[in-house]
Residue, then its C-alpha position, 0 to 999 in steps of 0.5 A: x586281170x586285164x586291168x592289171x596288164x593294162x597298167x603293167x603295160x602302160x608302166x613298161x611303156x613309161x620306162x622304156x620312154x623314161x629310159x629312152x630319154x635317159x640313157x646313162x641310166x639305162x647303162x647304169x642299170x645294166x652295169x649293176x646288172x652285171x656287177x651282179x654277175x660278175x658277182x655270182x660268178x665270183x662266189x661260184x669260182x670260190x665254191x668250185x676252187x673249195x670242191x676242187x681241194x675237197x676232191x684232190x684231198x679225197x683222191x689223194x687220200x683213196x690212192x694211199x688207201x689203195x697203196x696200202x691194201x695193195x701192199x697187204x694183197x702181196x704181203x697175205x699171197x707172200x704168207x699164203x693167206x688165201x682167206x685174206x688175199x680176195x676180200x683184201x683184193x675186193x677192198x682193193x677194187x672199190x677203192x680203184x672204183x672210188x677214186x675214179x668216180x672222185x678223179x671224175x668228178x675233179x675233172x668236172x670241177x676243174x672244167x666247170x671252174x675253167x669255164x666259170x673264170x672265162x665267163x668272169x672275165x668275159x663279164x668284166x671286160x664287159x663291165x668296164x666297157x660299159x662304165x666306159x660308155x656311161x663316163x663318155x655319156x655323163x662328159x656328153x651330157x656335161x658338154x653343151x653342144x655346138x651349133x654354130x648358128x646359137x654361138x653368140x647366145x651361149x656366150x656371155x660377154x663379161x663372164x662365163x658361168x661354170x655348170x653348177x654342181x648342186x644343179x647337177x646333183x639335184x638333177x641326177x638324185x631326181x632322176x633316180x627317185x623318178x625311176x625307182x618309183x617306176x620300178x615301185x609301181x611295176x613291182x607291185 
């Protein structure tokens, strides 16, 4: 076991240097982070606004159910039906109690779905700050930097040469497969 640790340890170590070096992968790992998140609580809103219609529905229905054996508790008093009135009244009483535990539990859901939207787009905004951040970093990465002391060497002087997208993109595919193998190698 302590062998594993070593190795677990010495891998962390080596991606969070990795990452230190890479920064723009670093945010795009917590970027899919949280698009993770924001994700589930997307999926978390739809159930919630789906258990929120169940509830109405159920409260709505238990209002009309408690209207109509309020209305046959007048009608068997009216008659003198004694042998009707109490358990029409009892009926009555369990539905009153019915619909508060659903008018409970609709007011749970909607503060729940209140604050599952506020978490949302607490997530987003965050989100698009950090792609925000990465778009700066890859423009950073992309724009030599200016030292005025090697001006004249980063000229050329009958034409300048553009950065060179296969380079580019060959450089970024494999910093990625190096980090994913990090991440292979922790996982196991």
């Amino acid at each position: 076991m302590s062998i594993f640790d070593d190795f677990s340890r010495f891998l962390e170590t080596r991606l969070d240097e990795f990452l230190k070096a890479h920064p723009h992968l670093e945010m795009m790992a917590l970027e899919e982070q949280l698009r993770g998140q924001e994700e589930d609580a997307i999926s978390t809103l739809a159930t919630l606004k789906r258990r929120e219609a169940e509830l109405e529905t159920a409260v709505l229905d238990t209002a009309k159910d408690i209207k109509r054996w309020h209305e046959r508790i007048a009608k068997a008093e009216a008659a003198k039906r004694l042998d009707l009135v109490k358990p029409a009244k009892e009926r009555e009483a369990t539905l009153l109690r019915q619909g508060n535990h659903l008018w409970g539990q609709m007011k749970s859901v909607k503060a729940r779905l209140t604050e599952t939207q506020t978490l949302q787009q607490q997530i987003h905004a965050k989100r698009q700050e950090l792609k925000a951040k990465i778009a700066s970093a890859q423009a950073t990465a992309q724009t030599p930097p200016k030292d005025s002391s090697t001006t004249g060497w980063n000229q050329v002087p009958f034409q300048s040469k553009p950065l060179d997208p296969l380079e580019e993109s060959f450089q970024r595919w494999e910093t990625e497969a190096e980090l994913e193998e990090l991440k292979r190698q922790m996982g196991r």
